[in-house]
Structure formats: C-alpha cells, structure tokens
N, CA and C atoms as an extended XYZ file, in Angstrom:
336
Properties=species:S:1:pos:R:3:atomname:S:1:resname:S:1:resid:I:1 pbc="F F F"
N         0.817       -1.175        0.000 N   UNK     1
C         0.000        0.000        0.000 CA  UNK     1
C         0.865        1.243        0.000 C   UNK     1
N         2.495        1.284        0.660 N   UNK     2
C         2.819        2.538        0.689 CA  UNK     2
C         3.372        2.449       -0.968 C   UNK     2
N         3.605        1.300       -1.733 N   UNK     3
C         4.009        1.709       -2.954 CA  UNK     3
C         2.718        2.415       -3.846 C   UNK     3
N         1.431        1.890       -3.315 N   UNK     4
C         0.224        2.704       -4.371 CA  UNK     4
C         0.529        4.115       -3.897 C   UNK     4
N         0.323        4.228       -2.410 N   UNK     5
C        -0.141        5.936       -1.938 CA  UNK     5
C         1.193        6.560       -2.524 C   UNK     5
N         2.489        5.840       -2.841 N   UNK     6
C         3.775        6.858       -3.592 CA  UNK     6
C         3.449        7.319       -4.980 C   UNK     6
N         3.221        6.117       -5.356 N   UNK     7
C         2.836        5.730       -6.964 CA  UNK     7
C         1.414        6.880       -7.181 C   UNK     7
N         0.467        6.873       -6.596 N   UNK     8
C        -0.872        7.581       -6.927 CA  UNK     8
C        -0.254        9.188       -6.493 C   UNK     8
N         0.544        9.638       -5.420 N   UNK     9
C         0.828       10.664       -4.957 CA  UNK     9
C         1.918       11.081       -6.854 C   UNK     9
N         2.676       10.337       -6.755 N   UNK    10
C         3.585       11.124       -7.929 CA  UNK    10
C         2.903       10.876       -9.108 C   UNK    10
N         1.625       10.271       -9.508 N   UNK    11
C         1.032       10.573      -10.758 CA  UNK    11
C         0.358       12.289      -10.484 C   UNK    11
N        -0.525       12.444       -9.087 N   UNK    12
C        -1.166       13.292       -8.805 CA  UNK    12
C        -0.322       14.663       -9.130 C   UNK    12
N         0.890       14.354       -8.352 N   UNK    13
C         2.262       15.599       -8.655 CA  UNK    13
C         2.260       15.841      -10.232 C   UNK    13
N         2.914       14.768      -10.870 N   UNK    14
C         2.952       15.166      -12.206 CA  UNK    14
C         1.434       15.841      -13.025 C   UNK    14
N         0.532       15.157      -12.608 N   UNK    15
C        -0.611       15.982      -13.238 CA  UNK    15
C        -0.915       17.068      -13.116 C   UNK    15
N        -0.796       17.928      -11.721 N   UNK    16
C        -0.850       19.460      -10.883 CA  UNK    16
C         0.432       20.008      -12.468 C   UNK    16
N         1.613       19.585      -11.793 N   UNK    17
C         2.824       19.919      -12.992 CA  UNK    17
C         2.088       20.751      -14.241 C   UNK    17
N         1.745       19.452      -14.727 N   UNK    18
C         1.003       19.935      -16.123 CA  UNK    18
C         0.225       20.411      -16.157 C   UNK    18
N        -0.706       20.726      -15.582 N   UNK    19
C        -1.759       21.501      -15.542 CA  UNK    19
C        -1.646       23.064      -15.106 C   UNK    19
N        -0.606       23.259      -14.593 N   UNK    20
C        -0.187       24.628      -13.984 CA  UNK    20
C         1.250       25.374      -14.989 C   UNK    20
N         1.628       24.514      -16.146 N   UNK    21
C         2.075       24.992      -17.101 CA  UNK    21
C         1.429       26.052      -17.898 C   UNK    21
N         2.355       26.544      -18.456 N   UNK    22
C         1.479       28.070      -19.183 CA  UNK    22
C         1.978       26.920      -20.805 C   UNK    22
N         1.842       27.792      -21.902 N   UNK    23
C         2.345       27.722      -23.301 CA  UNK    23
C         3.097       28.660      -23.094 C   UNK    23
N         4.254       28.366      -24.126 N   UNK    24
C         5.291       29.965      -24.230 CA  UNK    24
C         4.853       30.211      -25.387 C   UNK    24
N         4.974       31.966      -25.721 N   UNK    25
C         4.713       32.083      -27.022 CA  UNK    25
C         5.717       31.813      -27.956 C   UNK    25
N         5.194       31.608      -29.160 N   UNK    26
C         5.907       31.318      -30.458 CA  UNK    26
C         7.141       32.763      -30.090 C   UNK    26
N         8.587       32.041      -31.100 N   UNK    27
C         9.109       32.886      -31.283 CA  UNK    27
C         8.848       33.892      -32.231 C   UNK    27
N         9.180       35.146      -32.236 N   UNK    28
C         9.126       35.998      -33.748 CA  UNK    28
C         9.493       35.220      -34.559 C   UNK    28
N         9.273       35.426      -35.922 N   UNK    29
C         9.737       34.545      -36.971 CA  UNK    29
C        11.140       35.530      -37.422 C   UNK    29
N        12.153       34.997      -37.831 N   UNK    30
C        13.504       35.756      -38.232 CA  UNK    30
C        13.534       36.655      -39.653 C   UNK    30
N        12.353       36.016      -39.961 N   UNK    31
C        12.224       36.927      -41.317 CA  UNK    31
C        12.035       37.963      -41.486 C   UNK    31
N        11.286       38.510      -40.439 N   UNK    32
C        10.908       39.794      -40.434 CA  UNK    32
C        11.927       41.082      -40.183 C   UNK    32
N        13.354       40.531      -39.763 N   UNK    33
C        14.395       41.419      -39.639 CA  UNK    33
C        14.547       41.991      -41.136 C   UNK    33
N        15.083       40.914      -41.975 N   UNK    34
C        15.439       41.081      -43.076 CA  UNK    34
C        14.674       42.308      -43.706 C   UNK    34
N        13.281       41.740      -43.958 N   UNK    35
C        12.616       42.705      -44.516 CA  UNK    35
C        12.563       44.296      -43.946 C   UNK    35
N        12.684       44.401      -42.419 N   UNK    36
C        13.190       45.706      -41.795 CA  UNK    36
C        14.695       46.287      -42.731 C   UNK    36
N        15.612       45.268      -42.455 N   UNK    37
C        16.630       45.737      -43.270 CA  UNK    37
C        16.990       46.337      -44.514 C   UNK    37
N        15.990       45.795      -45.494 N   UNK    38
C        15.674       46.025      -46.736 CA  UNK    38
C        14.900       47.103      -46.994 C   UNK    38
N        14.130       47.295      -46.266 N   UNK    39
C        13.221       48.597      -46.194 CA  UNK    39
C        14.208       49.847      -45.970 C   UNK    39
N        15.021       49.257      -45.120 N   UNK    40
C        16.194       50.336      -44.649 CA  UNK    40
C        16.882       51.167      -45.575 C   UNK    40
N        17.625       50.418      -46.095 N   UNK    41
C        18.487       50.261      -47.692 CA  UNK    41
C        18.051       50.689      -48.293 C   UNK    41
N        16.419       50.291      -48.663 N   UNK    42
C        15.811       51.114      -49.940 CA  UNK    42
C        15.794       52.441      -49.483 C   UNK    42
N        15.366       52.797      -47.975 N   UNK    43
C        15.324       54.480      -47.855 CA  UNK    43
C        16.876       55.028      -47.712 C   UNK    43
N        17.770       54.045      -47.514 N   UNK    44
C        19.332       54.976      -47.790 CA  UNK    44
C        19.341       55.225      -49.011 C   UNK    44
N        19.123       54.248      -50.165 N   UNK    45
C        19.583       54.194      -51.349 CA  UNK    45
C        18.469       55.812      -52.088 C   UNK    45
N        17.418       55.595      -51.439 N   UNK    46
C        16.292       56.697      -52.174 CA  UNK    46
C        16.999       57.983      -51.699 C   UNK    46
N        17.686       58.184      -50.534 N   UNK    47
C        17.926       59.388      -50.051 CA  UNK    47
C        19.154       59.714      -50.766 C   UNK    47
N        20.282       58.776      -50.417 N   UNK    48
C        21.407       58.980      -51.830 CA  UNK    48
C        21.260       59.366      -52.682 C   UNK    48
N        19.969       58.813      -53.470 N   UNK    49
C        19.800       59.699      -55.224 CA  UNK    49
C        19.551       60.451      -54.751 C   UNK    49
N        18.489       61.241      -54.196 N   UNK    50
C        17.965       62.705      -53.592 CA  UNK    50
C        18.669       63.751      -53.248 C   UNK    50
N        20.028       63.382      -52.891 N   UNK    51
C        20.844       64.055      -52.389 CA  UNK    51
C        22.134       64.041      -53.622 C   UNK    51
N        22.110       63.668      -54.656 N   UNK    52
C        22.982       63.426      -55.504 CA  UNK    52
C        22.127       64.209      -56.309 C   UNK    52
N        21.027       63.882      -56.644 N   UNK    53
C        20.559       64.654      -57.367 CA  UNK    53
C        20.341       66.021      -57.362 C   UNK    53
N        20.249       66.527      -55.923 N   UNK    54
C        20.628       68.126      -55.343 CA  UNK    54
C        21.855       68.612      -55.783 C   UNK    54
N        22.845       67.629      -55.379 N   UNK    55
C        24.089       68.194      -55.523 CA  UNK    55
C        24.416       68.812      -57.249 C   UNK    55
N        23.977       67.690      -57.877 N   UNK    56
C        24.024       67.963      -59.436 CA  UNK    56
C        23.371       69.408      -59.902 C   UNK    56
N        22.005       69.093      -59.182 N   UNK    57
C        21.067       70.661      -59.557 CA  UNK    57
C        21.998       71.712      -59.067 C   UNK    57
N        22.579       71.688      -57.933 N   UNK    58
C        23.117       72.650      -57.063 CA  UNK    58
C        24.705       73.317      -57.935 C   UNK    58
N        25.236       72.401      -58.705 N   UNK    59
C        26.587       72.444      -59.438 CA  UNK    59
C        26.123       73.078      -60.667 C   UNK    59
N        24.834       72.062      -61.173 N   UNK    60
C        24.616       72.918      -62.583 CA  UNK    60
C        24.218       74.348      -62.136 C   UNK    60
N        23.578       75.162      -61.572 N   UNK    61
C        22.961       76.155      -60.544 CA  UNK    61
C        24.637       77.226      -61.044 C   UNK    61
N        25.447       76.754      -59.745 N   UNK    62
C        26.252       77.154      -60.184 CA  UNK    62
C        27.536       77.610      -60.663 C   UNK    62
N        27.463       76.865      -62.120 N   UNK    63
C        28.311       76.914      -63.405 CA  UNK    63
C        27.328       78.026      -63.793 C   UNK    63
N        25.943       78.056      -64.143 N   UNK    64
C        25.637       78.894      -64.756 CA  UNK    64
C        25.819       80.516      -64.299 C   UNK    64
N        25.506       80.257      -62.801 N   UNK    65
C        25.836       81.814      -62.635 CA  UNK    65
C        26.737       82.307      -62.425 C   UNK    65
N        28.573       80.808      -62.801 N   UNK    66
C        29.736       81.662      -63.062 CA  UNK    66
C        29.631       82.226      -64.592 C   UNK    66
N        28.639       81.448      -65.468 N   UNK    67
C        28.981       81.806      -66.761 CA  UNK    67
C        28.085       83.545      -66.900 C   UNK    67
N        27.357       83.056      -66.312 N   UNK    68
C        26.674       84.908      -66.193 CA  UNK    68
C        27.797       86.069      -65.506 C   UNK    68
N        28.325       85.895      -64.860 N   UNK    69
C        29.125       86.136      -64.112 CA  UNK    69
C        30.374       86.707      -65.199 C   UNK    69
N        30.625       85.898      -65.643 N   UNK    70
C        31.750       86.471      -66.644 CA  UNK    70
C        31.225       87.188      -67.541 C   UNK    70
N        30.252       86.632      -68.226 N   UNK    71
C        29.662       87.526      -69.154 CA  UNK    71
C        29.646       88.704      -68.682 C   UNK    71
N        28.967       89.121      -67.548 N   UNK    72
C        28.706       90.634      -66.988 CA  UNK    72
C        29.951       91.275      -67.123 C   UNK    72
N        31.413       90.348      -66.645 N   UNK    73
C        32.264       90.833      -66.393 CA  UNK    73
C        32.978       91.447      -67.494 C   UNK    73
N        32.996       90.695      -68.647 N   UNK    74
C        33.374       90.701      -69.761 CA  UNK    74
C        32.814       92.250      -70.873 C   UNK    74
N        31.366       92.393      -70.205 N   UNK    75
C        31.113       93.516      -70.715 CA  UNK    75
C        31.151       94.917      -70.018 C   UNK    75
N        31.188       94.690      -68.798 N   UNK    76
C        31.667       95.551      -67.927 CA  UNK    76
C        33.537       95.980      -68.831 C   UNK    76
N        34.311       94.888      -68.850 N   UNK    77
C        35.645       95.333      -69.015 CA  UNK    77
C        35.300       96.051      -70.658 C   UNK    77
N        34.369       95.717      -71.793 N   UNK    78
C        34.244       96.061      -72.848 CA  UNK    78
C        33.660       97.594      -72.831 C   UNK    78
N        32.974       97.993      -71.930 N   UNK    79
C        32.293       99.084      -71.731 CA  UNK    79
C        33.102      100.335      -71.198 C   UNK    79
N        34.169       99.610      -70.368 N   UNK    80
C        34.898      100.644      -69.255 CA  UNK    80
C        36.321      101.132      -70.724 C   UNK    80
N        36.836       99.750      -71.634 N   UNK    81
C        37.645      100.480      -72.337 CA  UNK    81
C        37.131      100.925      -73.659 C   UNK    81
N        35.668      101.411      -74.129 N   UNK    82
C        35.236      101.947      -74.915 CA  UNK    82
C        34.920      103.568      -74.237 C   UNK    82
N        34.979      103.446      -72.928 N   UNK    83
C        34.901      104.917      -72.470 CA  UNK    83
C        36.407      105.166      -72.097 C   UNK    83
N        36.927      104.417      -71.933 N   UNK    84
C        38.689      104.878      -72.401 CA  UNK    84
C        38.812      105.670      -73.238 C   UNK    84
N        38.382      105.388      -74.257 N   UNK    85
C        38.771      105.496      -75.615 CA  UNK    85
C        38.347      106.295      -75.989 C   UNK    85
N        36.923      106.715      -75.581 N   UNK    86
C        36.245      108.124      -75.906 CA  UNK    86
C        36.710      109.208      -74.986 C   UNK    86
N        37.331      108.897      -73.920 N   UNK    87
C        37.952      110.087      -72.853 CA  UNK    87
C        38.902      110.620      -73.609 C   UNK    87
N        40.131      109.630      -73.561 N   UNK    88
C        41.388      109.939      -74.831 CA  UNK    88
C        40.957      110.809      -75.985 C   UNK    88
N        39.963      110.154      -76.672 N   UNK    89
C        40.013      111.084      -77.566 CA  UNK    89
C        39.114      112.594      -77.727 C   UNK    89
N        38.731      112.650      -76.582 N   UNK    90
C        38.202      113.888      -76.424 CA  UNK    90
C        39.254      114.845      -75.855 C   UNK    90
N        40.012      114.008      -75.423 N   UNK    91
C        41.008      114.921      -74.439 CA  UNK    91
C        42.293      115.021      -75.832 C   UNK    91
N        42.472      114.411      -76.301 N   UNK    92
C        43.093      114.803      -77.978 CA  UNK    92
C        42.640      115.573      -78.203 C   UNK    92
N        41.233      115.786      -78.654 N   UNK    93
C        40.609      116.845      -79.358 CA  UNK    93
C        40.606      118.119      -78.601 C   UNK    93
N        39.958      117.901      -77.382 N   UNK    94
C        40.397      119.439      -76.874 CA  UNK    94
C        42.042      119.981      -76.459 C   UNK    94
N        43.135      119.141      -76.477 N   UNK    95
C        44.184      119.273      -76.405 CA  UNK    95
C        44.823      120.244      -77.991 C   UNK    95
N        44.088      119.879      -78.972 N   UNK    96
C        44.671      120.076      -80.979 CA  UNK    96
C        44.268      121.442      -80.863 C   UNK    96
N        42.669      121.406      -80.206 N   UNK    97
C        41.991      122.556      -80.195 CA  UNK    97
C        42.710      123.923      -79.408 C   UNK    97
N        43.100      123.211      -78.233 N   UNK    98
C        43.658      124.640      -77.027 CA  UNK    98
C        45.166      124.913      -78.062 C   UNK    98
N        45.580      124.112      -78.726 N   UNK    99
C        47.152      124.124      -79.117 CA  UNK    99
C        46.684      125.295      -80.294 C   UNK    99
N        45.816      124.915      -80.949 N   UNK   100
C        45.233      125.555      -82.312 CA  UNK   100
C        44.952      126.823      -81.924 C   UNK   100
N        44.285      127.360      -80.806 N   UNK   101
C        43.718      128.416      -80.168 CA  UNK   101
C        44.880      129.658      -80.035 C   UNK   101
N        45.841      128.780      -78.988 N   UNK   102
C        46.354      129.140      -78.914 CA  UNK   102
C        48.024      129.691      -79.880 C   UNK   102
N        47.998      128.527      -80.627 N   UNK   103
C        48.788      129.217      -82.404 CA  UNK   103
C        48.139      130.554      -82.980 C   UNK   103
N        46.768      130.477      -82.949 N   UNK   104
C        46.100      131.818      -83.725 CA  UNK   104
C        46.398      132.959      -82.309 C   UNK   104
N        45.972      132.663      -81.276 N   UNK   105
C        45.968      134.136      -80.933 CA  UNK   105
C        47.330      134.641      -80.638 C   UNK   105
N        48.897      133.836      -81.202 N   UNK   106
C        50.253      133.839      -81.139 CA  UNK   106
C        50.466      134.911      -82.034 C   UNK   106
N        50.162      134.523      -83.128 N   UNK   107
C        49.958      134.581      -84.289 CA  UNK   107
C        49.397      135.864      -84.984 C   UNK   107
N        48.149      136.230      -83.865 N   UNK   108
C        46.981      137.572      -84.073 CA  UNK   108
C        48.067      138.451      -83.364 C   UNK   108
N        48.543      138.603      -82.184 N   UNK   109
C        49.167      139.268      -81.299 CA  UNK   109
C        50.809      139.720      -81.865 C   UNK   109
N        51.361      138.829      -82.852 N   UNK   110
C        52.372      138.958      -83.179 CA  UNK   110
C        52.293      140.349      -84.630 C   UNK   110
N        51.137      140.038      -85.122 N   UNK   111
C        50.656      140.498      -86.281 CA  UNK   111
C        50.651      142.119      -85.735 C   UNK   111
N        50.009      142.338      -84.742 N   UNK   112
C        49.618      143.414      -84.463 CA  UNK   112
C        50.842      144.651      -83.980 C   UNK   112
C-alpha cells in the first residue's frame, strides 16, 4: 500500500505539474528582420539619389551663374575700355583745339 499511496501521490504531482504549465509564445519569426533591413536600404539608397541629385542641380545652378558672371564681367571690361577710348580722344581733341587756339591768338598778337 505505501508503494500505491507513492505511486498515486507522484502521478497526482505530475498531473498538478502539467496543468499549472502556461504555453510559451511562439518565437518571432527571423524573417521579419530582413525585410526591416531592406526597407532600410531602400530608404538609404532613395535618399542617396535625392541628395545626388541636389548636388548635381546645385553644381549645374552654379556653373551657370559663373557663366553669367563672366559675361557681366566681360562687358563691364568692354564698356569701361570703350569709355577709355572716348575720354582719350576727347582729351586729344580738346588738347589740338587749345594748341590751335592758342597758335592763332600767337599769331593775331604777333601780327599786331
């Protein structure tokens, strides 16, 4: 009899056991990293062009407004020695003129 009351006592134990077990939950499945990862990548890779593509806009941007840039400059320097050129020769001309002026009234005064 003490082998039943052991025997019936440790079935009773093991049954409490099991019955007072929980379930564990499932693990995450591992796949789902990946696809995080990939999602990742695609938004580095989208932001890379985005930002490459700025840079490009930003370079073409400006080249052009060195090429404006010169241009202005270019006519600025074309403008400044065309009024050179008209100073000079005004200052010739009134230089022939005062020389001329002054030959005649040399000239009137000597006469007299």
């Amino acid at each position: 009899m003490n082998k039943s009351l052991v025997l019936a006592a440790l079935i009773a134990a093991a049954a409490l056991a099991a019955c007072g077990k929980k379930e564990e939950a499932a693990p995450a499945p591992a796949a789902e990293a990946p696809a995080a990862v990939a999602s990742a990548a695609d938004s580095a890779a989208s932001a890379a062009d985005a930002a490459a593509s700025a840079a490009n806009s930003a370079a073409t941007s400006a080249a052009a407004a060195a090429d404006t840039a010169a241009s202005a400059a270019g006519t600025a320097v074309g403008n400044a020695a065309d009024a050179a050129g008209a100073a000079a020769a005004a200052a010739t001309s009134a230089a022939a003129s005062a020389a001329a002026d002054a030959a005649h009234a040399a000239a009137s005064a000597a006469s007299k």
